[in-house]
VOPAGU-2260 file (C-alpha; in pm, 1 decimal, decimal comma):
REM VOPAGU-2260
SITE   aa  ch    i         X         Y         Z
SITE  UNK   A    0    8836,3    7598,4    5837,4
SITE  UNK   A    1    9008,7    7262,7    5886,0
SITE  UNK   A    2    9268,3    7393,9    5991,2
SITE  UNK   A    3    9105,0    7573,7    6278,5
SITE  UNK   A    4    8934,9    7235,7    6363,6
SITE  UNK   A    5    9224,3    7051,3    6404,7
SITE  UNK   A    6    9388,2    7330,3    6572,4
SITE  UNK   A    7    9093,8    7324,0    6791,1
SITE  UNK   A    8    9094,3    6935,7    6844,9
SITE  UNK   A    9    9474,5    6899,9    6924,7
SITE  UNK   A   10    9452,8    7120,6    7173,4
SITE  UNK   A   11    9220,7    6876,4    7369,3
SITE  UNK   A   12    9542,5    6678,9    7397,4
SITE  UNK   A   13    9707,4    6754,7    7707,9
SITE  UNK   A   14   10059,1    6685,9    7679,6
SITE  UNK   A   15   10036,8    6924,4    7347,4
SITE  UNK   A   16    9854,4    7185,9    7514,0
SITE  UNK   A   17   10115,3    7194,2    7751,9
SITE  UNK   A   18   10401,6    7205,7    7481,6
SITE  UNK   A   19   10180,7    7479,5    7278,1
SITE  UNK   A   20   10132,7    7725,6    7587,3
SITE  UNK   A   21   10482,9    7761,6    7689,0
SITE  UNK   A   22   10566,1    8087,2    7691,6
SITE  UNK   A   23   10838,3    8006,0    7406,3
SITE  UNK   A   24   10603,3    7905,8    7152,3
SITE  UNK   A   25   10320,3    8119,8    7156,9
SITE  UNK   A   26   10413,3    8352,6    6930,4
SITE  UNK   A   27   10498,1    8062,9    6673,9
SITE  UNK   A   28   10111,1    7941,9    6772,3
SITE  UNK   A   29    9992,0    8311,6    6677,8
SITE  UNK   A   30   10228,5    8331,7    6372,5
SITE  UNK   A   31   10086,2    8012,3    6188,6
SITE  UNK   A   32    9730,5    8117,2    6238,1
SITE  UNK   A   33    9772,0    8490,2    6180,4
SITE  UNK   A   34    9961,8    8333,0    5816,0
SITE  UNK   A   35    9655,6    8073,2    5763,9
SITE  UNK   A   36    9399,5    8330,6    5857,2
SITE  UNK   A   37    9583,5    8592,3    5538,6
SITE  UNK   A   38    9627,5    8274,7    5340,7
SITE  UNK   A   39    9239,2    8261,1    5311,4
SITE  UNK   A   40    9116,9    8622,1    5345,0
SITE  UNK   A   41    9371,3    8792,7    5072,0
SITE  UNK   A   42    9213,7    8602,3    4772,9
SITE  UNK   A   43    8854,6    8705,3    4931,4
SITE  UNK   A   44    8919,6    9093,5    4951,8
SITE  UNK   A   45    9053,0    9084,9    4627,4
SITE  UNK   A   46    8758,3    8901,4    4512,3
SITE  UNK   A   47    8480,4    9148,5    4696,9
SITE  UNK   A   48    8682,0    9383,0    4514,9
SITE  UNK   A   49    8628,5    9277,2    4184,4
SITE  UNK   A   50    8303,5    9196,5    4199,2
SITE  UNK   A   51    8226,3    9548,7    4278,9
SITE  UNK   A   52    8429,0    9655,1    3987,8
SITE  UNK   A   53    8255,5    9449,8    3785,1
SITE  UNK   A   54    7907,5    9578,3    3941,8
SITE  UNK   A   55    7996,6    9911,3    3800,4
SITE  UNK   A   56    8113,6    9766,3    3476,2
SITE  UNK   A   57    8453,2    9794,6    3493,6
SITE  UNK   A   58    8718,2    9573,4    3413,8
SITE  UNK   A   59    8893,9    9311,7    3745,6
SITE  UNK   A   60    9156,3    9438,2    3898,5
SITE  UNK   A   61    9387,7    9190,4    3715,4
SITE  UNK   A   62    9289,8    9309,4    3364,6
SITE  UNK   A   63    9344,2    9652,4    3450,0
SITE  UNK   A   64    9688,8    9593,7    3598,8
SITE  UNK   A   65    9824,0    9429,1    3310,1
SITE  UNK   A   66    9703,0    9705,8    3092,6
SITE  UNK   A   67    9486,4    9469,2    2844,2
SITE  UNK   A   68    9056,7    9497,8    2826,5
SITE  UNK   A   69    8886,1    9224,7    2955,2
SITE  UNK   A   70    8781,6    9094,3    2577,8
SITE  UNK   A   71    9179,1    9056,9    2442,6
SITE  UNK   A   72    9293,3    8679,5    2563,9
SITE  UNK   A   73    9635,0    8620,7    2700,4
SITE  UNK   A   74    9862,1    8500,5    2485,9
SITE  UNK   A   75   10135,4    8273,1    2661,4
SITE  UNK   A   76   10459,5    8123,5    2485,4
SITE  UNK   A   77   10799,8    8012,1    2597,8
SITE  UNK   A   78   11097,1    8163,7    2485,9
SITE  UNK   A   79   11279,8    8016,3    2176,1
């Protein structure tokens, strides 16, 4: 979101507007907030997802991926 505001408020600045809208640089414009936009939604999906995996009492997607039950805790170690 504060992205987006500040995206918002420096385009109330002229000369940047002007910079920004050039026919060169709007598809970097629409690349970084198509990337910020994913950046926040991917976790969020994958969230709604689990919770409705959860709902029906299975396991998060992450526990099923790594092929251990939800009850059995991670054991991490570095290598000797």
């Amino acid at each position: 979101m504060c992205r987006s505001l500040a995206g918002g408020w420096s385009m109330t600045d002229v000369e940047f507007s002007k910079i920004i809208t050039k026919p060169d640089n709007v598809p970097i414009t629409i690349l970084i907030f198509t990337v910020g936009l994913l950046y926040l939604a991917g976790p969020s999906i994958r969230q709604f997802i689990n919770d409705e995996r959860i709902a029906k009492g299975e396991e998060p997607l992450e526990a099923a991926e790594s092929g251990q039950s939800a009850g059995v805790a991670r054991t991490w170690s570095t290598p000797n």
